[in-house]
C-alpha positions in Angstrom: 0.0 0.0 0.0 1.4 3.8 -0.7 0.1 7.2 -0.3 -2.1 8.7 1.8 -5.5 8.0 2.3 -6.8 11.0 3.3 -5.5 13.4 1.0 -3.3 14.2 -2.5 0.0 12.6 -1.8 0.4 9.5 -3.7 3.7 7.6 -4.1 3.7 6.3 -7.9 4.8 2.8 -7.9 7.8 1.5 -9.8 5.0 -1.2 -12.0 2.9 2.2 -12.9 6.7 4.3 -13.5 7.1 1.7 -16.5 3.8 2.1 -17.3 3.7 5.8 -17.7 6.7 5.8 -19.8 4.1 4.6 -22.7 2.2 7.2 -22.2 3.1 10.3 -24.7 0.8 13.1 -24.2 -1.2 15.1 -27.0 -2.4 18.4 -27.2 -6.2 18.4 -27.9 -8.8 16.0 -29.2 -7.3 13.8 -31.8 -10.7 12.5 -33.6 -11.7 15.0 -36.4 -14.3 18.1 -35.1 -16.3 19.3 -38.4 -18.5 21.7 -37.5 -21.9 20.2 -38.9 -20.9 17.3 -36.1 -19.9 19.7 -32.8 -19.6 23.2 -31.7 -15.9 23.4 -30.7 -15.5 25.2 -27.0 -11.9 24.8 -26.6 -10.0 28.0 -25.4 -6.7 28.8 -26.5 -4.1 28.2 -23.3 -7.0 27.0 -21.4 -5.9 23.2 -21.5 -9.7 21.9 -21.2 -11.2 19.6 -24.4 -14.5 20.4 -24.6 -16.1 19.6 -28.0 -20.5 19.2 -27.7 -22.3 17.1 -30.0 -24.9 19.1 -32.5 -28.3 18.0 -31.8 -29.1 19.2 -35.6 -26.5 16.3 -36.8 -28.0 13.6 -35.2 -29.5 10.5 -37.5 -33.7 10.1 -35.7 -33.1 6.4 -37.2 -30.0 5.9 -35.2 -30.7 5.1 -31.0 -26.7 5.0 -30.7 -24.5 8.1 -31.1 -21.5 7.1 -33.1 -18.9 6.9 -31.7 -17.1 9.8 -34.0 -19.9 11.8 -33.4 -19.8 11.4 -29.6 -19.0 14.6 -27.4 -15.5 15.0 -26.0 -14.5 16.2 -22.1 -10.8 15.6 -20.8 -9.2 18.2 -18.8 -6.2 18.1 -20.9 -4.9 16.9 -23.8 -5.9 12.9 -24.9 -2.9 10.7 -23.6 -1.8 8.1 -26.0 -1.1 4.4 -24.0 0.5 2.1 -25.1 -2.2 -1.3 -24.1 1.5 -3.7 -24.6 3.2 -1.8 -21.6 -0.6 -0.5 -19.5 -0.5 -2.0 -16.4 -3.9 -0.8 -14.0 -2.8 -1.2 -10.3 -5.5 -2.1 -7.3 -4.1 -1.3 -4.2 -5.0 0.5 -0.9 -6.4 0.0 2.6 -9.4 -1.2 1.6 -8.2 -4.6 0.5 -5.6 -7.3 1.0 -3.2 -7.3 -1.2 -1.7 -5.2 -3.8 -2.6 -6.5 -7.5 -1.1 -5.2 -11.4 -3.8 -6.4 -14.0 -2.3 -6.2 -17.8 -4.5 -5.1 -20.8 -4.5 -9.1 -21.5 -5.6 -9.7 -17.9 -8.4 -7.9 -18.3 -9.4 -9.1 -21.4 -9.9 -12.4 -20.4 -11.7 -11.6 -17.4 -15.9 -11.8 -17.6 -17.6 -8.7 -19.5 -20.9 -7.4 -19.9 -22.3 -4.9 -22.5 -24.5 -2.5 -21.6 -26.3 0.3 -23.5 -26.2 3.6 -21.5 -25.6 7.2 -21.7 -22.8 9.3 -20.5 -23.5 13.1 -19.8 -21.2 15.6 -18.8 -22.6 16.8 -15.0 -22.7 20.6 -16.8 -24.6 19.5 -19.5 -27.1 22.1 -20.4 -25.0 24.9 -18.0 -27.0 27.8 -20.7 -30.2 27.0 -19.5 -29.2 28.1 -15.9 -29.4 31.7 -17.7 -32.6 31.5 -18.6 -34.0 30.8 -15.4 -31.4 32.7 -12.9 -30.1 35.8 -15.6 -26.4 34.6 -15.5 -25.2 31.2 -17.0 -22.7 29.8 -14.1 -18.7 29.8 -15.4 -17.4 26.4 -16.8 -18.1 25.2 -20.5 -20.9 26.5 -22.2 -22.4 23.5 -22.7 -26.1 23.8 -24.3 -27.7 20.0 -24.4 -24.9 18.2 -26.4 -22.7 16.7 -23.9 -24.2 13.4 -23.7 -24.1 10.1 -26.2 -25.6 6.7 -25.9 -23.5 4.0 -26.3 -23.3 0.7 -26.4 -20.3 -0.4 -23.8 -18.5 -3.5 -23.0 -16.1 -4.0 -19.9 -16.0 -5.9 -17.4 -17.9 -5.3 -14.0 -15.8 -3.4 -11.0 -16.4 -6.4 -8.7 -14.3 -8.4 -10.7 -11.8 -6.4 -11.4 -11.6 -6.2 -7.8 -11.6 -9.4 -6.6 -8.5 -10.7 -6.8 -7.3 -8.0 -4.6 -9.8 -9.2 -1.7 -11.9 -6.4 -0.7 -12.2 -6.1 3.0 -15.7 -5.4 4.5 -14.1 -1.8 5.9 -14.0 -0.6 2.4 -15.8 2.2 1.8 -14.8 4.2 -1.4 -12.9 3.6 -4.5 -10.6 5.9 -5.7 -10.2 5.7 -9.3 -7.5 8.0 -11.0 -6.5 8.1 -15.0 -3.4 8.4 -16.5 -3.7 12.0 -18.4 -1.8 14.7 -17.8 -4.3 16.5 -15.4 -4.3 12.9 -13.6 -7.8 12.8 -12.7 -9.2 11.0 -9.6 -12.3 10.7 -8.1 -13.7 8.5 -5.6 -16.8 6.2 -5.6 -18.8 4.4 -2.7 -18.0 1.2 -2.3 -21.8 0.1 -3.0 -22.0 1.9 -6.7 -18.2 0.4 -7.3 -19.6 -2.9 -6.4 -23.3 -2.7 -8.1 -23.2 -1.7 -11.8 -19.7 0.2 -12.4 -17.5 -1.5 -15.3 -14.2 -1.5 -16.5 -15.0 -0.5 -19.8 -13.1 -1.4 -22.8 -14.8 -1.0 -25.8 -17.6 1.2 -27.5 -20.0 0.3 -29.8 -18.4 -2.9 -30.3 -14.7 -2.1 -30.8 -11.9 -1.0 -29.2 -12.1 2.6 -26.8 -10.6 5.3 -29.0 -7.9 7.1 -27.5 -10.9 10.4 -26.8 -12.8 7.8 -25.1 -10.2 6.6 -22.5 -8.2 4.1 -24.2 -7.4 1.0 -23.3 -9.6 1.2 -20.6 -12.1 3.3 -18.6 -14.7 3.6 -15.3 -18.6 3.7 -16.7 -20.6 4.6 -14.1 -24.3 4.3 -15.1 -26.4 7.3 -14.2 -24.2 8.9 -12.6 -22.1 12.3 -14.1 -19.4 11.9 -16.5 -16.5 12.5 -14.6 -16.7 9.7 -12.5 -16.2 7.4 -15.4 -12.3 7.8 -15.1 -10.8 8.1 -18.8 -7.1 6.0 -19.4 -8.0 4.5 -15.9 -4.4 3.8 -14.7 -4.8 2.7 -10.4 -7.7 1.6 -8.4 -7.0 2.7 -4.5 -9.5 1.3 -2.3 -10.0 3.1 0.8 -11.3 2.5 4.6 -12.0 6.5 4.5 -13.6 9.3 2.8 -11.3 10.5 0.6 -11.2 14.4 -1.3 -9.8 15.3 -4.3 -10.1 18.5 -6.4 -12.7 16.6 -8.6 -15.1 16.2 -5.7 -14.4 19.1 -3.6 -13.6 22.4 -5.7 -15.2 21.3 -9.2 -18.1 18.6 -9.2 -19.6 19.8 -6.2 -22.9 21.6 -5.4 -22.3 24.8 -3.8 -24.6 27.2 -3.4 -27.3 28.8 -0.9 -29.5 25.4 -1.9 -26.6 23.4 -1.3 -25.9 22.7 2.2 -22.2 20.8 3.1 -22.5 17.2 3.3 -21.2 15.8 6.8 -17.4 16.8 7.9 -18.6 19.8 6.2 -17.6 18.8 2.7 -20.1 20.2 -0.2 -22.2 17.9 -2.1 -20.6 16.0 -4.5 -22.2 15.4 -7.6 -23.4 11.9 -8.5 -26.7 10.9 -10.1 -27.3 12.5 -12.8 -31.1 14.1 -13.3 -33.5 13.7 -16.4 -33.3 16.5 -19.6 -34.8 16.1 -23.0 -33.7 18.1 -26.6 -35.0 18.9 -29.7 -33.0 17.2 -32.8 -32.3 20.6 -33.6 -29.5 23.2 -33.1 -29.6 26.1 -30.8 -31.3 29.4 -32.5 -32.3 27.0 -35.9 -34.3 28.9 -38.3 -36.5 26.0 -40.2 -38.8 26.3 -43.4 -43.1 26.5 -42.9 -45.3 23.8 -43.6 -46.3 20.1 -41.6 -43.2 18.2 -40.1 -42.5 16.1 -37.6 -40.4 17.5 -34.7 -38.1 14.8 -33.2 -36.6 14.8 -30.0 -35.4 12.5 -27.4 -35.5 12.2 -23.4 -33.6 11.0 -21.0 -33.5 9.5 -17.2 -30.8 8.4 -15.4 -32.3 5.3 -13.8 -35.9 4.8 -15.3 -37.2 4.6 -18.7 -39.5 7.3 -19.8 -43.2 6.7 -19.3 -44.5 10.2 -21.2 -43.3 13.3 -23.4 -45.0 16.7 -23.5 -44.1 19.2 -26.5 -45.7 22.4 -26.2 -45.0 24.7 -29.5 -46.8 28.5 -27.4 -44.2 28.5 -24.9 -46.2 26.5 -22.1 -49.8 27.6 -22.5 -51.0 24.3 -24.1 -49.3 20.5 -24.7 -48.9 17.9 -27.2 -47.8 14.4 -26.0 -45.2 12.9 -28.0 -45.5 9.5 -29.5 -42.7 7.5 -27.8 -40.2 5.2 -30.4 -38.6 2.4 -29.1 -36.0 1.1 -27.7 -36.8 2.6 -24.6 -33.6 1.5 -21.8 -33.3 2.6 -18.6 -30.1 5.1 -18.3 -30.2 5.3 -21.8 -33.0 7.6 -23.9 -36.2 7.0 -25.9 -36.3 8.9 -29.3 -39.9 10.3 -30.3 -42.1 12.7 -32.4 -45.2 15.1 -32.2 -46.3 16.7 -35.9 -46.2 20.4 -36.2 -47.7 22.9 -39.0 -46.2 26.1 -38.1 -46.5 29.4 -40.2 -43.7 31.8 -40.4 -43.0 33.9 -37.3 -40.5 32.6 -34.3 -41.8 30.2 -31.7 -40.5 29.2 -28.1 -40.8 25.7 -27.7 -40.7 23.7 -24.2 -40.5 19.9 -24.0 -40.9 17.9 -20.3 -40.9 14.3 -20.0 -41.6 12.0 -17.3 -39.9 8.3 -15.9 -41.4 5.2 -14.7 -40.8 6.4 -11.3 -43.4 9.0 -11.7 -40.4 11.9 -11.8 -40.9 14.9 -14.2 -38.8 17.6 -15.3 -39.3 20.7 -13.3 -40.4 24.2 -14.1 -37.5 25.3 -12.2 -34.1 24.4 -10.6 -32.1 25.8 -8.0 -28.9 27.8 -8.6 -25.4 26.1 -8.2 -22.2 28.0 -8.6 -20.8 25.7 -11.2 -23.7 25.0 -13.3 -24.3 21.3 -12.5 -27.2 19.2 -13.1 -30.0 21.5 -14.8 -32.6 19.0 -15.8 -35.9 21.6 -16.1 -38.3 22.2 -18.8 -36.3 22.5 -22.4 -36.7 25.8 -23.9 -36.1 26.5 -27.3 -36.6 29.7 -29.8 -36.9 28.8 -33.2 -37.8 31.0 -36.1 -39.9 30.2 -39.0 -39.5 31.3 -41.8 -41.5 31.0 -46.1 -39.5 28.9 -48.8 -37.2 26.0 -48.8 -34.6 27.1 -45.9 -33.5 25.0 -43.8 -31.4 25.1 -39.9 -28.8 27.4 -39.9 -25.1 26.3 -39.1 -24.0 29.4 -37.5 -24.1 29.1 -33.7 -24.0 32.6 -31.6 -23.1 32.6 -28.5 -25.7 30.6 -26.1 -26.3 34.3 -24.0 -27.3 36.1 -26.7 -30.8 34.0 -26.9 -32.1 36.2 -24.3 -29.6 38.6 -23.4 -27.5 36.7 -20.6 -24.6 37.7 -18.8 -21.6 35.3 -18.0 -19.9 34.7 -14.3 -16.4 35.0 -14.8 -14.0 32.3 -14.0 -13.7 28.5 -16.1 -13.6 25.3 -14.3 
């Protein structure tokens, strides 16, 4: 066992010192970005990826998000490993002895495939402008930071269990191998229950974006605890903070009480959102078409969808397409005859569970977690035209100011 459990320090150990020397770091996202696919936010010197999937590029006859097509979020720049020489070490108080899986080891350990979505925790960060008048600082991410996909890996229990976990276990600190070396901890009961060692993506191999040669998934829960180029597994007898759980990824706010030992809330579960298959600001032609969407829950499959086209004042219910997963999304549709003019547009759905998108949702300082009523302004407009590819800035919809500071 090395480091300490209660804090930063962590002694590297000479099996992940050989490892490391196959890592060569990159500047930036390596897959291709054309903008009809994503609206780029990168900032020069400001070492965050941040790339969002446009919902006006997205296929209604596909329930997957290919995996080119799939939004990018790495707080620096994708680390290329080498699978020959990656080496993931299990170690920590939490269990009884030390243990180096290869890429080879894991392989040939059980796997599972699951279809699920993975959604950055600021997805929809804009919409916190709408209903507050400033749009929180971080990435301004409107509803494309999530994809569906379908993932194979194999579950966290095995992957632990040659290391013996002891019943004092209580979190599982998992920590990648890029530059910013992220690390965030997990309870032991979410590590144990549905979290996998993930190694491929819609049926082959992660891409280095994606956390090559392997990552965390943690179903329903926000992106960054699916750890990308997962390096070391430390499993601990006590609570453990990093800056990933303590300064960033954490609700503060007056809504947002501290969490015992006077920690803030760190974010977990993700909450339910829904989007038009449309682009921020589109401008589309007159005349009958079907307006497609899809809707999400982190747990639950969804049970109804409400489109209303007069900004709340009446509602349509949307006819539901299947597949229809839970953690995953239902696609649907509801027809529309509009006349030129512009429109705001509001979509809510609804889960098994009886849950339904709120009207409104308390402020957080970072932006985390907005799952309320969509809102959307599209314009109208005689002839043949068709959504525009031009993106404005997200506060210019209605005016917004922006808090200073990034994450």
């Amino acid at each position: 066992m090395s480091g300490n459990l209660g804090g930063e320090m962590h002694v590297v150990p000479k099996a992940r010192r050989r490892a490391e020397k196959s890592v060569r770091p990159r500047d930036g996202i390596l897959k291709p970005l054309p903008n009809e696919w994503f609206q780029d936010h990168r900032l020069d010197g400001s070492g965050e990826q941040t790339a969002e999937m446009r919902w006006g590029s997205v296929d209604a006859d596909e329930y997957l998000t290919p995996t080119e097509r799939f939004f990018v979020r790495s707080h620096s720049g994708t680390p290329l490993v080498n699978a020959n020489d990656w080496v993931l070490k299990i170690e920590g108080a939490g269990v009884e002895r030390v243990v180096d899986l290869t890429y080879e080891d894991l392989l040939a350990l059980p796997s599972v495939t699951v279809v699920k979505a993975l959604e950055c925790a600021g997805n929809g960060r804009v919409s916190f402008g709408r209903a507050h008048g400033t749009i929180p600082p971080g990435t301004p991410w409107s509803l494309g930071a999530i994809g569906v996909a379908e993932w194979t890996g194999v579950p966290l229990s095995e992957v632990l269990a040659p290391a013996g976990v002891r019943p004092e276990a209580i979190e599982v600190l998992a920590e990648g191998m890029d530059e910013a070396r992220v690390r965030r901890p997990i309870p032991i009961a979410k590590a144990l229950k549905d979290t996998l060692v993930v190694v491929a993506m819609n049926g082959r191999p992660l891409p280095a974006d994606h956390g090559f040669p392997a990552r965390l998934l943690v179903p329903g829960w926000a992106a960054i605890a699916s750890i990308k180029w997962l390096g070391r597994l430390e499993v601990t007898d006590r609570p453990v903070s990093t800056p990933w759980n303590t300064e960033t990824y954490a609700l503060k706010g007056p809504d947002y009480p501290p969490a015992a030992g006077g920690r803030p809330q760190a974010v977990e579960g993700q909450v339910m959102k829904s989007a038009l298959e449309l682009d921020a600001f589109a401008t589309i032609p007159a005349g009958s078409r079907q307006v497609t969407g899809r809707s999400w829950s982190p747990t639950s499959i969804i049970s109804r969808v409400e489109v209303s086209f007069d900004d709340g004042a009446s509602w349509r219910h949307a006819t539901l397409r299947p597949p229809n997963l839970p953690g995953a999304w239902v696609r649907w549709h509801v027809p529309w005859d509009p006349r030129p003019g512009e429109y705001r547009l509001r979509v809510r759905a609804t889960d098994l569970t009886g849950r339904s998108q709120p009207d409104e949702v308390p402020w957080n300082d970072h932006g985390y977690l907005y799952g309320g009523v969509a809102s959307y302004t599209l314009r109208v407009v005689a002839g043949a035209g068709g959504a525009t590819d031009e993106q404005p800035d997200p506060a210019s919809d209605v005016g917004l100011t922006r808090s200073e500071g990034r994450e």
